[in-house]
LOZANU-31644 format. One record per residue: residue number from 0; residue in three letters; x, y, z of N, C-alpha, C in turn. Coordinates in steps of 0.2 Angstrom, whole numbers, plus 5000, padded with zeros to 4 digits. Layout:
BEGIN
  num  residu    nu    nv    nw   cau   cav   caw    cu    cv    cw
  NUM     Ala     X     Y     Z     X     Y     Z     X     Y     Z
...
This chain:
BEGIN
  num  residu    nu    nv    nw   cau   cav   caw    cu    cv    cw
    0     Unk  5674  4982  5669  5670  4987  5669  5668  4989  5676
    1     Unk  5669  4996  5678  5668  4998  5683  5660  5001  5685
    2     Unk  5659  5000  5690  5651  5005  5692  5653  5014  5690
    3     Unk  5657  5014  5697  5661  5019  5700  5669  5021  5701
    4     Unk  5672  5025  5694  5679  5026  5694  5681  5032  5698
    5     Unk  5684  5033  5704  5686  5038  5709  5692  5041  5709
    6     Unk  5692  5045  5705  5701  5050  5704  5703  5052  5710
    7     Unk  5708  5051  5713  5710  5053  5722  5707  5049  5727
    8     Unk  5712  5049  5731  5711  5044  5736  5710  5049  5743
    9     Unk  5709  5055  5742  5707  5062  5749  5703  5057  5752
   10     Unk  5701  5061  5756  5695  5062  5760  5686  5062  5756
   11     Unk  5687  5064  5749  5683  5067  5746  5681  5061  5743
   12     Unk  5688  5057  5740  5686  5051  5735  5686  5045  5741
   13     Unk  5689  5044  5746  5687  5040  5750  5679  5039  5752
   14     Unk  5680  5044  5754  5671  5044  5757  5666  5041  5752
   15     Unk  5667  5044  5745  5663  5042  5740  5664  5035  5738
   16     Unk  5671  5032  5739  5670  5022  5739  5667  5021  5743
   17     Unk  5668  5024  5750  5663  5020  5754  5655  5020  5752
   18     Unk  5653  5025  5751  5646  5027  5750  5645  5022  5744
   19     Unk  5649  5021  5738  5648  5016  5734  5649  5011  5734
   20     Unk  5653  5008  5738  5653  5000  5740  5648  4998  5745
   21     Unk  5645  5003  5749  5639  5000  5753  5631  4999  5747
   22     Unk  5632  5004  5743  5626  5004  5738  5629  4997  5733
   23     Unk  5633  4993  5734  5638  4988  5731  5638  4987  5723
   24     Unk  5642  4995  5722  5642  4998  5716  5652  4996  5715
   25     Unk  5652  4991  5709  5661  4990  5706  5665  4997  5709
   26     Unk  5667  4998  5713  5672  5005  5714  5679  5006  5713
   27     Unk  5682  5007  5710  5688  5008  5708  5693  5016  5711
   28     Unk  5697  5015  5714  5699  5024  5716  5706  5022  5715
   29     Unk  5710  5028  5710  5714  5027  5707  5717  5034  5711
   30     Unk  5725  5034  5713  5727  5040  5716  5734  5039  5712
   31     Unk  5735  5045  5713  5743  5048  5709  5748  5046  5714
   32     Unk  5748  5049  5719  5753  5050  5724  5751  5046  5731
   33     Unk  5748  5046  5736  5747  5044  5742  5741  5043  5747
   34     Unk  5738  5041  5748  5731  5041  5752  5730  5046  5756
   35     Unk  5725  5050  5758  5724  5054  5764  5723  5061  5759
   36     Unk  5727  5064  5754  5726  5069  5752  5732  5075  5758
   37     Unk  5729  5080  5756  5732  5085  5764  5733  5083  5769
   38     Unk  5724  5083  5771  5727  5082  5778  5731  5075  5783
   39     Unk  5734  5070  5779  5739  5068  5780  5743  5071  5784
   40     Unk  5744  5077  5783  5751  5082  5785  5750  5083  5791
   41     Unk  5742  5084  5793  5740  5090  5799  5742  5085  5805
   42     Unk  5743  5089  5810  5746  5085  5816  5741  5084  5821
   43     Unk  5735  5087  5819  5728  5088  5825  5721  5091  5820
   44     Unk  5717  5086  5819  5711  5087  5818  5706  5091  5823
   45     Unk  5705  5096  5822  5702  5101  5829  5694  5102  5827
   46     Unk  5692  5101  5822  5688  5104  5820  5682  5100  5816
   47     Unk  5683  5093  5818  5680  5089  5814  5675  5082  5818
   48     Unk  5668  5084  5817  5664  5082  5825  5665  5075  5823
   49     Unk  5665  5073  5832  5664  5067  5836  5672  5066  5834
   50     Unk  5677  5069  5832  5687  5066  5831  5690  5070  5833
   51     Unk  5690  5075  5838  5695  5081  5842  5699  5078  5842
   52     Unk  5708  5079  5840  5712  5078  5844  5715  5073  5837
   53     Unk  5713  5069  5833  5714  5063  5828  5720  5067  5824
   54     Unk  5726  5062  5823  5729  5066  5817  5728  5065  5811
   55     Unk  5730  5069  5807  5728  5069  5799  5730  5063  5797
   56     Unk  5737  5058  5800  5739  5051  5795  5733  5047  5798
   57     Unk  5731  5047  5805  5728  5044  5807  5720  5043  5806
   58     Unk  5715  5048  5804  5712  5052  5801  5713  5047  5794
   59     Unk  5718  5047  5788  5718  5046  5783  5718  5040  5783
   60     Unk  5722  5037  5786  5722  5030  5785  5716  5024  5790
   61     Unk  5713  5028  5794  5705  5025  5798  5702  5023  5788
   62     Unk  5701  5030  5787  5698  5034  5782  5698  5026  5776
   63     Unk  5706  5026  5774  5709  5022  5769  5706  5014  5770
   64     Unk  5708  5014  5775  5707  5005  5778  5699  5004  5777
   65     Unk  5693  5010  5779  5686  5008  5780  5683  5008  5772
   66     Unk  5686  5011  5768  5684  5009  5760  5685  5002  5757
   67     Unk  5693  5001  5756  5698  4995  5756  5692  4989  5760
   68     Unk  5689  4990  5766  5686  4982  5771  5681  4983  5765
   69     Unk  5676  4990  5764  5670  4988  5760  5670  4986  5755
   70     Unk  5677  4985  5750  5675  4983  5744  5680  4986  5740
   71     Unk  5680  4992  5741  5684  4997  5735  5691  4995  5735
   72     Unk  5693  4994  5728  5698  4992  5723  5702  4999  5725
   73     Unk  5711  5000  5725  5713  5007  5727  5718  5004  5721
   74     Unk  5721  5007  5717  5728  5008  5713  5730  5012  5712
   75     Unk  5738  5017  5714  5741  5021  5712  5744  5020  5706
   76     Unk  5740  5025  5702  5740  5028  5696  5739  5034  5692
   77     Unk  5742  5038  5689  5741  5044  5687  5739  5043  5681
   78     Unk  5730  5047  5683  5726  5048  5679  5728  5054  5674
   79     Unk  5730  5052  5668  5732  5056  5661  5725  5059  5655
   80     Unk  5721  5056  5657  5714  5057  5652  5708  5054  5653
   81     Unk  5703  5057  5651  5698  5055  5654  5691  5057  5648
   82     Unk  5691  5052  5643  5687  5051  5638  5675  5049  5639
   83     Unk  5674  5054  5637  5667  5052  5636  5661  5048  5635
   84     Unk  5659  5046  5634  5655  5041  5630  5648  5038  5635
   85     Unk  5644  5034  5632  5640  5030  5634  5644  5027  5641
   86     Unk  5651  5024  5640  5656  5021  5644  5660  5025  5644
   87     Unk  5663  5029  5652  5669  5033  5651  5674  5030  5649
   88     Unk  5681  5031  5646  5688  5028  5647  5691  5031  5651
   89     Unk  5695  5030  5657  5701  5033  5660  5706  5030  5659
   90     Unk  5712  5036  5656  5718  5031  5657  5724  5033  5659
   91     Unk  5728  5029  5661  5735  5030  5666  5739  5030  5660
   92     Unk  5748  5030  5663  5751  5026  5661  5754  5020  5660
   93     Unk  5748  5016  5665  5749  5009  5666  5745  5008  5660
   94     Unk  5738  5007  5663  5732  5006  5661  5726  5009  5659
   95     Unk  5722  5005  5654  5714  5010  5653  5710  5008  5655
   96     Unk  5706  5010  5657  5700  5007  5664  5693  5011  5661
   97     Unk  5687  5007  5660  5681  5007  5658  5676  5008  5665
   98     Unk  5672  5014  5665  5668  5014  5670  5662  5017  5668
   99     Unk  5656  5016  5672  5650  5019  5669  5648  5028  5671
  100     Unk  5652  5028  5678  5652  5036  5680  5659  5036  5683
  101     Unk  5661  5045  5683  5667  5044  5686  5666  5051  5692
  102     Unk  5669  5049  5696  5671  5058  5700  5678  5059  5701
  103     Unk  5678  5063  5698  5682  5068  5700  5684  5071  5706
  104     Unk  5689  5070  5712  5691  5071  5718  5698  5071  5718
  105     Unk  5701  5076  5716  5710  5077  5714  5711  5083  5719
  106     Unk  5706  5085  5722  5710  5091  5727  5715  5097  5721
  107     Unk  5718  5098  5728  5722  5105  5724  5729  5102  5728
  108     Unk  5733  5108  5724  5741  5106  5727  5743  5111  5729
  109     Unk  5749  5115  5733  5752  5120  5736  5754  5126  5729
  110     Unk  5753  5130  5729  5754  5137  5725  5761  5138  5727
  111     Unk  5767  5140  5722  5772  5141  5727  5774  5150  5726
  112     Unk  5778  5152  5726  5779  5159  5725  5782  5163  5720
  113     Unk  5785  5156  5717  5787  5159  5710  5794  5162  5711
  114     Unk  5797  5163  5714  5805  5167  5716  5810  5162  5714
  115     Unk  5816  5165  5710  5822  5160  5708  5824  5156  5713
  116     Unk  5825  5150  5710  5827  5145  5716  5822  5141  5719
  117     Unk  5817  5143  5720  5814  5141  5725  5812  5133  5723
  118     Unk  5813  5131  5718  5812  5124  5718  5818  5121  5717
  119     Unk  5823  5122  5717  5830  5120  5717  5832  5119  5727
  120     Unk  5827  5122  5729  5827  5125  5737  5825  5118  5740
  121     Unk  5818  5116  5736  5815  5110  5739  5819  5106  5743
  122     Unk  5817  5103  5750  5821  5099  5752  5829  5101  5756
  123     Unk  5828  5107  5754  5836  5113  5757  5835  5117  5758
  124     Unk  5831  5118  5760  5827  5126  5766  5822  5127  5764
  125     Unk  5816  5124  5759  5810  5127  5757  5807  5120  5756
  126     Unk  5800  5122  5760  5796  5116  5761  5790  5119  5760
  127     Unk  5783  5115  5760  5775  5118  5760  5772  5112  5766
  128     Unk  5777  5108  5767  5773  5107  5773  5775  5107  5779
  129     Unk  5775  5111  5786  5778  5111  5792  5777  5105  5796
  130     Unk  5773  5101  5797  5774  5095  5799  5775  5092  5798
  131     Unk  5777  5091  5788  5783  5085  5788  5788  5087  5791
  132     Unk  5794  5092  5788  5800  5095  5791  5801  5100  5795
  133     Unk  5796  5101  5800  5798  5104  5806  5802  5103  5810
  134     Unk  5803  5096  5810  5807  5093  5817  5813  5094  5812
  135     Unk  5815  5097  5807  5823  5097  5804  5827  5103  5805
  136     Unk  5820  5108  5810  5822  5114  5811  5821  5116  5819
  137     Unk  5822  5110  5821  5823  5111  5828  5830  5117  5831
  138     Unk  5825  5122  5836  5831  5127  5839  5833  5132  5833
  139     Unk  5831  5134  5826  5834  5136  5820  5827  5141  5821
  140     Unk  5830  5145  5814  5824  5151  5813  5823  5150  5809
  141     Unk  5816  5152  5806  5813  5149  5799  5807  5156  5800
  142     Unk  5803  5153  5792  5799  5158  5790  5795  5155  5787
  143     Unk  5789  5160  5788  5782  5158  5784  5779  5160  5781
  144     Unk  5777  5159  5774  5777  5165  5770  5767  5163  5769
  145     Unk  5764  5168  5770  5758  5168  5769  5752  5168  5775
  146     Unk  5746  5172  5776  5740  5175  5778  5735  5170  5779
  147     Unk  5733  5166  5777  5729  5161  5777  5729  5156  5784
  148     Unk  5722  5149  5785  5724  5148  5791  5729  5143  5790
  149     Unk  5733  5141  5785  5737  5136  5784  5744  5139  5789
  150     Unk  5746  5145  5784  5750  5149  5788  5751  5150  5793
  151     Unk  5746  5153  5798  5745  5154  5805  5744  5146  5807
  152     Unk  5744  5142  5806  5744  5134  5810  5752  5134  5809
  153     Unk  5753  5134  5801  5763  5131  5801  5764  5136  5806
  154     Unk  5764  5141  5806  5767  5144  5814  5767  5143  5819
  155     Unk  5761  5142  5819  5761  5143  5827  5764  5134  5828
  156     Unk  5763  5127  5824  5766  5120  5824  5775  5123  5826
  157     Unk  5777  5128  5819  5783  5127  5821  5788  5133  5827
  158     Unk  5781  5136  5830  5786  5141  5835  5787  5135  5842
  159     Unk  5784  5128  5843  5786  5126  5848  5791  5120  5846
  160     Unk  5793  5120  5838  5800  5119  5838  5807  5123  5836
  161     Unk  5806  5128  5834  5811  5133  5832  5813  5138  5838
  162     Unk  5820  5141  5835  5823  5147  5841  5817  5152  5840
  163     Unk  5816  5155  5832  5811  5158  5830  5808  5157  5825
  164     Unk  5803  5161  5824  5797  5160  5818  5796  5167  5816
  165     Unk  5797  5171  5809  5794  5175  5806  5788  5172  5801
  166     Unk  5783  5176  5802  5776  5175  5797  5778  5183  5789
  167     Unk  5777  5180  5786  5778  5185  5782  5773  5185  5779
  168     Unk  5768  5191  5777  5763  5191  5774  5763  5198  5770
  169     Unk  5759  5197  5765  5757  5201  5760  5754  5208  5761
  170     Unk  5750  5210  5767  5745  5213  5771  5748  5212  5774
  171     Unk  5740  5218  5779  5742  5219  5786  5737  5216  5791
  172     Unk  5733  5213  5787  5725  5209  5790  5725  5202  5786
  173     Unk  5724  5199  5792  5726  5189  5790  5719  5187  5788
  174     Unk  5718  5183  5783  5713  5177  5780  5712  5173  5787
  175     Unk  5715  5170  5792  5713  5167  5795  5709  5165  5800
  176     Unk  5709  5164  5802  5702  5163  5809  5706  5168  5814
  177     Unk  5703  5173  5816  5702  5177  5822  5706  5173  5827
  178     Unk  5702  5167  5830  5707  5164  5836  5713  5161  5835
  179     Unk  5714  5161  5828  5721  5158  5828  5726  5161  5829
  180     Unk  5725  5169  5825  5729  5173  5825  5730  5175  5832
  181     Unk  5722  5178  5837  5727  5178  5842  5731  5174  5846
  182     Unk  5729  5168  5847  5735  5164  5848  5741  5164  5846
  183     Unk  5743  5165  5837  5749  5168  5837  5752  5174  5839
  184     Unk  5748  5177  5839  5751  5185  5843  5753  5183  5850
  185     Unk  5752  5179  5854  5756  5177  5860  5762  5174  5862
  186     Unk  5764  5170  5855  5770  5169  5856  5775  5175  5856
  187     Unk  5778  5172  5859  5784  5177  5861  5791  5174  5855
  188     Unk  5792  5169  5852  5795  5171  5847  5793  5170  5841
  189     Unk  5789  5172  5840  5782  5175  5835  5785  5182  5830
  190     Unk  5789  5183  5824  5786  5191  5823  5784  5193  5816
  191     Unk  5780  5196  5816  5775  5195  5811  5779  5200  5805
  192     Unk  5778  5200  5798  5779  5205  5794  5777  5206  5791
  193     Unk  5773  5211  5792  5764  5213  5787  5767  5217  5780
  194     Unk  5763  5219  5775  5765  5222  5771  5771  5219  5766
  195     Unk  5772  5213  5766  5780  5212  5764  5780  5207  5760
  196     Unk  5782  5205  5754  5783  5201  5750  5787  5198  5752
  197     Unk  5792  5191  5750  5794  5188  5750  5799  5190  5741
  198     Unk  5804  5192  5739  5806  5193  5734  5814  5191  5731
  199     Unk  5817  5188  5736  5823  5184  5734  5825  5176  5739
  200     Unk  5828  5172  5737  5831  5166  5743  5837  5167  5741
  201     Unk  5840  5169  5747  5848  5168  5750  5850  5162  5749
  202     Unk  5857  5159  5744  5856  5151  5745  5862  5150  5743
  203     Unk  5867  5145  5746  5871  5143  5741  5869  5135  5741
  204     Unk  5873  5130  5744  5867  5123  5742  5862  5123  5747
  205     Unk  5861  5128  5752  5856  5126  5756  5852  5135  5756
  206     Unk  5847  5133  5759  5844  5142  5759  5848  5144  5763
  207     Unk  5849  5150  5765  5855  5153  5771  5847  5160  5773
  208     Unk  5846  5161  5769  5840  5170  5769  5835  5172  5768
  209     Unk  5830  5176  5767  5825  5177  5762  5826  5184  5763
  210     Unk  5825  5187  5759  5824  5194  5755  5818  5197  5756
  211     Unk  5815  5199  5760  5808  5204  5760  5807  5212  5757
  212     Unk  5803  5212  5753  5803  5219  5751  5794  5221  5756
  213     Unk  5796  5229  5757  5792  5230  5759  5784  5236  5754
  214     Unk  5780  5234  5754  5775  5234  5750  5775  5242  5749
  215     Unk  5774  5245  5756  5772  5253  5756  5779  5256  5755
  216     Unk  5786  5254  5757  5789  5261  5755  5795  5257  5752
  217     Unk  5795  5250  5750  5800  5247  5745  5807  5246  5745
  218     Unk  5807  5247  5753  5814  5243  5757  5814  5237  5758
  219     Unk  5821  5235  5755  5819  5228  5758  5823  5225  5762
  220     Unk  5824  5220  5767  5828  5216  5772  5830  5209  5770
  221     Unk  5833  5207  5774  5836  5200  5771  5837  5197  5780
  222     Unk  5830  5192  5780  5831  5189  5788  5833  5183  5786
  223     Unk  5839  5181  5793  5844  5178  5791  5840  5171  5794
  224     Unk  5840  5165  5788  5835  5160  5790  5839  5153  5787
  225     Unk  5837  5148  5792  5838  5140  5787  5833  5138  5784
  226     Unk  5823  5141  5786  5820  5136  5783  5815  5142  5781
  227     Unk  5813  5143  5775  5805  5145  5772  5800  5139  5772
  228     Unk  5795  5140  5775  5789  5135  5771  5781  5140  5771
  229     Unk  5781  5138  5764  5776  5142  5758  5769  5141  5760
  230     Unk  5765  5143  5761  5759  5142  5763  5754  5149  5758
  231     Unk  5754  5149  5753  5752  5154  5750  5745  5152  5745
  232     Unk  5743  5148  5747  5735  5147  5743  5739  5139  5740
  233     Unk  5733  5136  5737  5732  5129  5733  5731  5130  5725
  234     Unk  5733  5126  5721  5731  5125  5712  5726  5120  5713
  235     Unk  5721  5123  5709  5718  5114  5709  5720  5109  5704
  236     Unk  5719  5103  5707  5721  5098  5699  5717  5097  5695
  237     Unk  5716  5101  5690  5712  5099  5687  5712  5101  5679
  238     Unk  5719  5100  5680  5721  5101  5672  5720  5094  5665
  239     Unk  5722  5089  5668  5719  5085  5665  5711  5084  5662
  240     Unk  5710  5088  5664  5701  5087  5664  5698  5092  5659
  241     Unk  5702  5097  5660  5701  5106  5657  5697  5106  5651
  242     Unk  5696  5100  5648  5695  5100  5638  5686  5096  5640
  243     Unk  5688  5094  5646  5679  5088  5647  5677  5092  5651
  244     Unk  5678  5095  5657  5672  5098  5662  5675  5108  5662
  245     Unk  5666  5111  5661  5671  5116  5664  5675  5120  5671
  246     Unk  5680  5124  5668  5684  5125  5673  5685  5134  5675
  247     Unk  5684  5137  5682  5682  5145  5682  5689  5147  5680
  248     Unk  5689  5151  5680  5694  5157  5679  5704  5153  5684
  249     Unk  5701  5151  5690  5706  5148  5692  5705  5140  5693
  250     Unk  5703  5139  5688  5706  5132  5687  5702  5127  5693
  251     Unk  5696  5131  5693  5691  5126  5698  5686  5123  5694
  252     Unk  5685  5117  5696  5678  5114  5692  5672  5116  5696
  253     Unk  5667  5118  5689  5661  5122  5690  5657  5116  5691
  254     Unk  5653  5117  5697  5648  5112  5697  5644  5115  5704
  255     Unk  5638  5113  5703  5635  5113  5709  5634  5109  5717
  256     Unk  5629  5111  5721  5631  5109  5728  5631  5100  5728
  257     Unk  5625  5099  5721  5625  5091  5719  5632  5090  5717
  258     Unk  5638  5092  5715  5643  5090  5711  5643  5087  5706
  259     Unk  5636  5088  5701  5635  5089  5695  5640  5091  5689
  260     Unk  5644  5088  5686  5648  5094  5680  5642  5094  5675
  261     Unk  5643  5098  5670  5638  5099  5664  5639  5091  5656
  262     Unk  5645  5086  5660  5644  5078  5658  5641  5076  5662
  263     Unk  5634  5072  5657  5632  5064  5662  5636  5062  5663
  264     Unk  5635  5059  5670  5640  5052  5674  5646  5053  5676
  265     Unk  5649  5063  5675  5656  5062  5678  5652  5068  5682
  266     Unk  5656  5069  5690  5655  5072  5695  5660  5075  5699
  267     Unk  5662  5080  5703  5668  5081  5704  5665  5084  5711
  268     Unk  5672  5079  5717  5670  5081  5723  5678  5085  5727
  269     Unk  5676  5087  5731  5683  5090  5737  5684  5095  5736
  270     Unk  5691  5099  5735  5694  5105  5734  5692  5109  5728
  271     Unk  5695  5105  5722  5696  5105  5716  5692  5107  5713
  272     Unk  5683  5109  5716  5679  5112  5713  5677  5118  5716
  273     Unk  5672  5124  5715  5671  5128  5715  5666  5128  5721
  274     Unk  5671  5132  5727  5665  5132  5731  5668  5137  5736
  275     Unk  5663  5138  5743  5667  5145  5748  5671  5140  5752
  276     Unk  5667  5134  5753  5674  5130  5759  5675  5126  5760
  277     Unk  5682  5126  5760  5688  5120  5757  5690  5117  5763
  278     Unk  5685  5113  5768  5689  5110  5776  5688  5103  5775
  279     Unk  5692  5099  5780  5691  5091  5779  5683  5089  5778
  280     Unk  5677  5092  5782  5671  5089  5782  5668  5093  5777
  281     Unk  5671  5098  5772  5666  5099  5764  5668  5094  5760
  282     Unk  5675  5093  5761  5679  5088  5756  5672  5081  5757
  283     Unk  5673  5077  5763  5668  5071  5766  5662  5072  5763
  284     Unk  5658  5078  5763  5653  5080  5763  5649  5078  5753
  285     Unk  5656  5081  5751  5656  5082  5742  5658  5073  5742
  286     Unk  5661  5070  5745  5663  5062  5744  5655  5061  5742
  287     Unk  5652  5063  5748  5645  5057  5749  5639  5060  5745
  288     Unk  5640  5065  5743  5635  5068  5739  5633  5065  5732
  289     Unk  5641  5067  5730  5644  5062  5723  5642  5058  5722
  290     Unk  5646  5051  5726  5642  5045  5725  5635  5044  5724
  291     Unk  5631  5048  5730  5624  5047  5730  5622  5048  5722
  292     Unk  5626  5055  5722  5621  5058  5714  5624  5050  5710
  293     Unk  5631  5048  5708  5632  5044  5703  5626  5038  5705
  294     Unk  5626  5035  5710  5624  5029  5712  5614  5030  5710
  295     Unk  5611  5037  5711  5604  5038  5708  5605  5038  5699
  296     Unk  5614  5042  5696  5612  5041  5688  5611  5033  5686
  297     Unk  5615  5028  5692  5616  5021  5688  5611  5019  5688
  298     Unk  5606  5020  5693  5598  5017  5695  5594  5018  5691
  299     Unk  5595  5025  5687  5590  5026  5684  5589  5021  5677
């Protein structure tokens, strides 16, 4: 029997072991895939007081190691369901695990584009994260599909290893922070392509192209590339949950700034819920909240 059972091991459900093994509450945080969450990928944390300069594994794994010393229990496992009651049940395909509350901290995952192939692509010209496989496109030209700040970062990481970097966006006005863009706008081999879909990949076993259609007058081009990488929004994870907690129109858990869902004793912190912003320090922020609220349900 658990105090506190943690789905994800981000930023979001880290911070929340820590917060629960200092209140020396049983903590358990079960992860699918790998520690760190996202920002793993990121090559430079810029943004996140008193850690200028920190990378994302580095970052992740400070993160990982300082839960693990306080006490918290980690197992990679994928949580398949997540039952009710006085006692929750969570269960894997390992195992079922009993806890008294649980949060929910599953983040979101990469959105992709939906174009034939594109997942057949995986690993052979189409990627969603530019610092894993940037260095495989050393001196090559590539592309980056999406408006957002993710987008304008994979660019501008991969114009200081690429011959070139096309930005292909939807629009003609970026999501992303103002000074990033204009920092993109100064590379010189930087070229933007506003208005433009992304509408076929060129491929035989590896990508060779991508197809742009263009929005206002419905020409389309074919720039000759070895690498896409997709930056077009996130899904949250939160499918497994869909039947327990409410979920808004796109698949976000409704909760408020306490990360309350509308069940006693389950909570949901990080990406994966409904909020305006999704950066490493709201992720930390929703960790420590969570916990708090579980750690004041168990006291009571």
């Amino acid at each position: 029997m658990y105090d506190i059972l943690i789905i994800g091991a981000g930023p979001a459900g880290l911070t929340a072991a820590i917060y629960a093994c200092r209140a020396e509450k049983r903590t358990l945080v079960l992860e699918a895939k790998t520690y760190g969450g996202q920002i793993i990928n990121t090559p430079d944390i810029a943004n996140y007081p008193v850690a200028p300069g920190i990378s994302g594994f580095d970052f992740a794994t400070t993160l990982y190691n300082q839960a693990k010393d306080l006490g918290a229990e980690v197992k990679f496992e994928k949580v398949t369901e997540v039952r009710d009651g006085d006692v929750k049940t969570v269960v894997t395909p390992k195992n079922t695990y009993e806890a008294k509350t649980v949060i929910v901290a599953t983040g979101a995952e990469n959105r992709k584009l939906g174009v034939e192939g594109e997942d057949k692509l995986i690993g052979r010209g189409v990627s969603y994260c530019a610092t894993c496989d940037g260095n495989f496109f050393r001196k090559k030209v590539v592309a980056v599909a999406g408006g957002g700040n993710t987008a304008v970062e994979d660019a501008l990481y991969l114009a200081d290893l690429a011959e070139k970097v096309y930005l292909i966006h939807r629009r003609d006005a970026f999501r992303a922070d103002a000074a990033l863009v204009s920092k993109l706008k100064e590379r010189e081999n930087v070229e933007l392509v506003l208005n433009a879909n992304v509408t076929k990949l060129v491929y035989e076993q590896r990508l060779q192209g991508v197809e742009v259609t263009d929005k206002l007058t419905g020409e389309t081009k074919v720039l000759d590339v070895a690498g896409l990488f997709v930056a077009v929004g996130q899904v949250p994870e939160n499918q497994n949950f869909a039947q327990l907690i409410d979920l808004d129109e796109s698949g976000y858990a409704i909760a408020g700034e306490d990360c309350l869902t509308k069940v006693p004793g389950i909570f949901v912190a990080g990406d994966n819920r409904v909020k305006d912003v999704r950066q490493l320090i709201t992720a930390a922020s929703d960790g420590a909240v969570a916990a708090t609220a579980a750690i004041k349900y168990l006291n009571e």
